[in-house]
N, C-alpha and C positions, 0 to 999 in steps of 0.2 A: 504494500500500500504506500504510493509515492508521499501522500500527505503525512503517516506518521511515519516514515524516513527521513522527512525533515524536520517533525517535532524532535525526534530523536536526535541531532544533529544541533538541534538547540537548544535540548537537554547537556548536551553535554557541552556546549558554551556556555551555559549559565552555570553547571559543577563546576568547572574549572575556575572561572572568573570568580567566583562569589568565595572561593580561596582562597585565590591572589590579593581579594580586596579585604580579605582578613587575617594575613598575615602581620603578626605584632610588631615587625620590626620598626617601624615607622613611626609607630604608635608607642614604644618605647622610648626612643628616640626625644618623642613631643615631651611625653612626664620627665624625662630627665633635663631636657634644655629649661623646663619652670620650676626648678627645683636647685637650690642651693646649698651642697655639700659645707660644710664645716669642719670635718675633721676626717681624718684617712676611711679610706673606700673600702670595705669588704662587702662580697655578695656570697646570696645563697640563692637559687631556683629551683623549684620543686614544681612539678605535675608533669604534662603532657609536652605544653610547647616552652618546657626550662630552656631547654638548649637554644630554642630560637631567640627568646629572650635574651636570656644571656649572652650570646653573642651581637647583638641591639646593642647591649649594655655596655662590654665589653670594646666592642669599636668606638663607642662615641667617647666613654671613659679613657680611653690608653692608659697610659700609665699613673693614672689618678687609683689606679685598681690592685690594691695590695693584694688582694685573696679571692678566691671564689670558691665556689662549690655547686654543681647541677646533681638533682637528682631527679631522674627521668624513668618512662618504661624502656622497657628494652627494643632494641632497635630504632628508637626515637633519637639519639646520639648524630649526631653527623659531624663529628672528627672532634680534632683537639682543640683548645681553646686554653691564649695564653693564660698563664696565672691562674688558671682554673683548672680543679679534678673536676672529672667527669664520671656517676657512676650511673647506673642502670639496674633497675628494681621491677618487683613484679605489682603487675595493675590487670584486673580488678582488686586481685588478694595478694595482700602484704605478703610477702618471703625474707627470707633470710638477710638477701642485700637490701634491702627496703631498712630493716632495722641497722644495719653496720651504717648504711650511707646517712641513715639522721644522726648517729651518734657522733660523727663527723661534724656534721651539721650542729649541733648541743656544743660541741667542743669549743668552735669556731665561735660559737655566739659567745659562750661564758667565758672566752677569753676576751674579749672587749672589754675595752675601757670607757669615760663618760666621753673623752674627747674624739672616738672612735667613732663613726657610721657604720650600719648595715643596710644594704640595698636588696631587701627582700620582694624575691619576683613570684609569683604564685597564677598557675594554670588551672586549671581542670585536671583531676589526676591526681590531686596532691594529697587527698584522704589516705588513697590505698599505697603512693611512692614518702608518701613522710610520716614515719611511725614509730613511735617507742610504747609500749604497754606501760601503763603505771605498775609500783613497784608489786613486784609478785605475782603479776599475772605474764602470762606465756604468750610467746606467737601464735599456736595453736588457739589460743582461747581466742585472739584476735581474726584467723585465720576463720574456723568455726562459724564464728558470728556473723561476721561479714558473708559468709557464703549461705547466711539464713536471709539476711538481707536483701542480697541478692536476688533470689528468690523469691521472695516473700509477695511482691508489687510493691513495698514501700518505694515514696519515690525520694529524691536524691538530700532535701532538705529533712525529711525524717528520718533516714540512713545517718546524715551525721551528727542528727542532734542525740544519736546513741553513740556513734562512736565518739566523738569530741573528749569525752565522757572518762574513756576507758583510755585516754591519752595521754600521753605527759608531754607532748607538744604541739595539741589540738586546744579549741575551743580557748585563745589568748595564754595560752601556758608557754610558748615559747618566747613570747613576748616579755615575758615574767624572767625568761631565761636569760635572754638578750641585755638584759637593763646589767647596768646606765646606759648603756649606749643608745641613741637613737637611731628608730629603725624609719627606712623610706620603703615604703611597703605599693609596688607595684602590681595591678590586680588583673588577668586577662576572666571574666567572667564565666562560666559553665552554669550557672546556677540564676534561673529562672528568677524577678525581680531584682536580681545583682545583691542579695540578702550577703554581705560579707562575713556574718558569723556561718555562714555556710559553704562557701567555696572554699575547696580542701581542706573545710570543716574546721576556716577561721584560726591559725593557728596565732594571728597577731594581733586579732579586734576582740573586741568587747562579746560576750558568750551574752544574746538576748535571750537564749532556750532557759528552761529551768527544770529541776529533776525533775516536777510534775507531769513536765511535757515527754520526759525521754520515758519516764514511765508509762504514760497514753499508747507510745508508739511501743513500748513492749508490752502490752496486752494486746494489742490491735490485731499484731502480726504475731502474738502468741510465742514471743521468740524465749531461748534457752542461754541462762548464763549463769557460768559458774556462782558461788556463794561470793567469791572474793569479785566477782566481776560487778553485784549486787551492789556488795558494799562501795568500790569506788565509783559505782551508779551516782550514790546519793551522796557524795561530795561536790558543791556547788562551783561553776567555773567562776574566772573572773567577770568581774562585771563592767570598769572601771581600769581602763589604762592610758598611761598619761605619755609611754615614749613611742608612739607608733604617729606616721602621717601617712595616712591610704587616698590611692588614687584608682580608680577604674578606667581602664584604657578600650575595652572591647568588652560586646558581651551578643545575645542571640536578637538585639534591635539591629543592631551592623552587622549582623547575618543577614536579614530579612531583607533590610534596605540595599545590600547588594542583589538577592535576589529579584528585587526590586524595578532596580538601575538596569540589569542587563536584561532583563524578560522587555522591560520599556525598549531600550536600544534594537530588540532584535524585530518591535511591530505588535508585541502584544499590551492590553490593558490588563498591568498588573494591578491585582488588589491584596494588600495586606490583610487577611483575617483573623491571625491571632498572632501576638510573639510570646503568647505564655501555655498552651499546650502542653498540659499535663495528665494526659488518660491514658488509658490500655491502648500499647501500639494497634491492636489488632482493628479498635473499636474507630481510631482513628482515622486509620484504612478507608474503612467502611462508610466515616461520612465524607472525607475527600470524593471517593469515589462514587458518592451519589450526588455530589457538589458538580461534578465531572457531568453524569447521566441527564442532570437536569439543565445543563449547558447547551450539550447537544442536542437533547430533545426537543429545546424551545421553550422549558417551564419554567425557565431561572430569569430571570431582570437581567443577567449578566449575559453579554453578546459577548458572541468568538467575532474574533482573538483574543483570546484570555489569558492571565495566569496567576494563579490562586494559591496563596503562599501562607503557610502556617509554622512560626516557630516554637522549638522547644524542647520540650523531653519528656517523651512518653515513658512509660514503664511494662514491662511484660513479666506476669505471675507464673513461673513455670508449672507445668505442668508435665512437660514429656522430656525425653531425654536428649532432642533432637540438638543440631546448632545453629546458631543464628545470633541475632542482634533487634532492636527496637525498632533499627529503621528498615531491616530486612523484613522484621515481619510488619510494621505499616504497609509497605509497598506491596508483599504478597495480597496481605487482605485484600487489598484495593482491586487484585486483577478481577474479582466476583462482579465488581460492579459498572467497571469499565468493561464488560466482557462482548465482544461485538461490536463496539464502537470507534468507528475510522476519528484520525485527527485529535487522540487522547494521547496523553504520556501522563504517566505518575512517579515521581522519584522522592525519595527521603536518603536522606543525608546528614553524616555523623562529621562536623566538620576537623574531627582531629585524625579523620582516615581508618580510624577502625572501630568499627561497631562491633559494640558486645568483645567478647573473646575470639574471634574470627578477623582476617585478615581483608577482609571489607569494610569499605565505609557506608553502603546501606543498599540498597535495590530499585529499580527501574521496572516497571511492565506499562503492556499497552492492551489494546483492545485484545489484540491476537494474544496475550499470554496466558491466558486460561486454555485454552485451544489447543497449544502447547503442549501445556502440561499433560492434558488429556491426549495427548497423539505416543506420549511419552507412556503412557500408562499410568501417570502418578495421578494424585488425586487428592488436588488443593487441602481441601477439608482436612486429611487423613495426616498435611503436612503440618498445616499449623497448631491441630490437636498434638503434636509433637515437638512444638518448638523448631522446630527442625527448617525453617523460611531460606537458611545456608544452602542447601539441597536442591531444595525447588526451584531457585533463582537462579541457581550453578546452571541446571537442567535447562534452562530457555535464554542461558548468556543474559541474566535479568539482575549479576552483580555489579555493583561500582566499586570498584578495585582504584584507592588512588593513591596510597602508600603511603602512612604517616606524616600529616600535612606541614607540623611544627606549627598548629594552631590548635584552640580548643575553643570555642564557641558556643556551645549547644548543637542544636539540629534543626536543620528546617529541610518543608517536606512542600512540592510544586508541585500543581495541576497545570497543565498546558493542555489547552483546546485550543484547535484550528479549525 
């Protein structure tokens, strides 16, 4: 079908582009030129796009730059950086080097002094790449939790108002580490409203949660924690910190408004519909794709050329054993209701390059992708009762493969009618 051969084609001008136009380096750059250092330079970066940050940082600093330190997922590294260690840690769930590379990090801070700076960068990612257990509890016990979590549907801000918790350099405790020195705490957002006691689960701002609340989400989701996990539950974080200056440089609005900009450039009326999307990936599918049906049909206000843009982050309850990601199974859902319809594309996209634990950053299908699946013998339903969205997309060339972007933004997920 010539018409979605060239939605497709514009699908992937807008993937690419809405990348380029969120990559932080630039945007590192602007917070550090309005910002006045006073006394020797040390960094630390933690989550997804540390490395790109840090070297943002690193170039415009030179030799202003006594130390550094990145702590990244793995494979997110892209080479050496002066004056800077580089380690690499496991994300979604804490491991081994996760713990040695904050210890690092702990060291680095508690040796400063009052006349000293810390230029603290923070990603998406930095919950599960920067962790110490408070004392006496275990990585397992960390490991564990998180992987209840994980599953559970909780979504990203009540995941860390438990773990913060169980940290000794979450929820402003490293900040607490850090002193005297003053920290300049640079922030690339993941975390829907830009809530800063929750992106990478706030290790330098002010904790808004309170045990009440971490409690709510452990009954909700019915989750399991050791006795010692219990008790340092109901130690209250900080509330009140006086060396920290936060900036926000990006977050899933400069997702959206690139998607935005280039869907305009290419000839469509784009419409922003949400930048806070937070349901069941699968549910969300579901209404894009009837957002889609009633486009085509003629029952929507909204005339093609269209493009219908929702940011955020969904969340997926597991159920099966299958593999996939959020934005894999958005975009699966979606082929049900797009099914037969020329001049549709649907794509979701994880803007840090990998969704979920898979080496995709999210999925693509069109009218013809149920049809597909079905000529294949597989059978949609059968797949997503199984989590399993990896598979089925593999099967119809229906993944975005874009390889660790060295950003983290959220996700945003495009309807294009033609």
């Amino acid at each position: 079908m010539q018409n979605t051969q060239n939605i497709l084609a514009d699908a992937n001008y807008i993937i690419t582009n809405i990348i380029a136009d969120n990559m932080p380096t630039q945007a590192v750059i602007n917070a550090l030129q309005g910002y006045t250092f006073n006394g020797r330079i040390h960094l630390i970066a933690i989550g997804k796009a540390a490395w790109t940050m840090a070297k943002a940082a690193s170039d415009y600093l030179g030799e202003r730059l006594v130390r550094g330190i990145v702590v990244t997922k793995y494979e997110h590294s892209q080479g050496v950086l002066p004056r800077i260690d580089v380690y690499e840690a496991g994300h979604p769930v804490s491991d081994e080097n996760t713990i040695a590379a904050t210890q690092k990090c702990i060291e680095l801070a508690a040796s400063l002094t009052a006349d000293e700076e810390l230029l603290f960068l923070v990603s998406g990612g930095g919950s599960a790449l920067f962790e110490k257990p408070l004392d006496g509890a275990s990585l397992k016990d960390i490991q564990y939790l998180t992987s209840q979590l994980l599953a559970s549907g909780a979504d990203i801000i009540e995941m860390n108002m438990v773990r913060k918790r169980l940290s000794a350099v979450k929820g402003g405790r490293f900040a607490m580490l850090a002193a005297p020195s003053h920290v300049f705490s640079i922030i690339l957002s993941d975390v829907l409203g830009d809530k800063l006691d929750s992106i990478a689960s706030g290790p330098v701002v002010p904790d808004k949660s309170t045990v009440q609340d971490a409690l709510r989400v452990l009954e909700k989701y019915n989750l399991n924690l050791t006795d010692l996990q219990r008790e340092n539950l109901l130690v209250e974080t900080p509330k009140e910190i006086t060396n920290v200056e936060t900036v926000v440089i990006g977050s899933v609005r400069t997702l959206c408004e690139a998607a935005r900009k280039h869907a305009e450039l290419l000839g469509y009326n784009p419409i922003v519909l949400t930048t806070t999307m937070a349901c069941e990936a699968r549910e969300a599918g579901r209404m894009l794709s009837s957002i889609a049906a009633d486009v085509c049909n003629g029952t929507s206000n909204i005339a093609r050329p269209c493009a219908i843009i929702a940011g955020g982050e969904t969340v997926v309850t597991l159920k099966g054993q299958g593999k996939g990601g959020r934005n894999q199974e958005l975009a699966l859902s979606a082929a049900h209701g797009i099914d037969g319809l020329d001049g549709v594309v649907i794509f979701s996209l994880g803007s840090d390059g990998t969704d979920g634990p898979t080496d995709a950053a999210g999925g693509i299908v069109d009218g013809s992708s149920l049809a597909m699946l079905k000529g294949k013998g597989l059978n949609i339903d059968k797949i997503l009762a199984d989590n399993d969205a990896y598979h089925g997309l593999e099967a119809i060339d229906g993944l975005i493969v874009t390889g660790p972007t060295g950003t983290n933004v959220n996700d945003v997920s495009v309807v294009l009618c033609r």
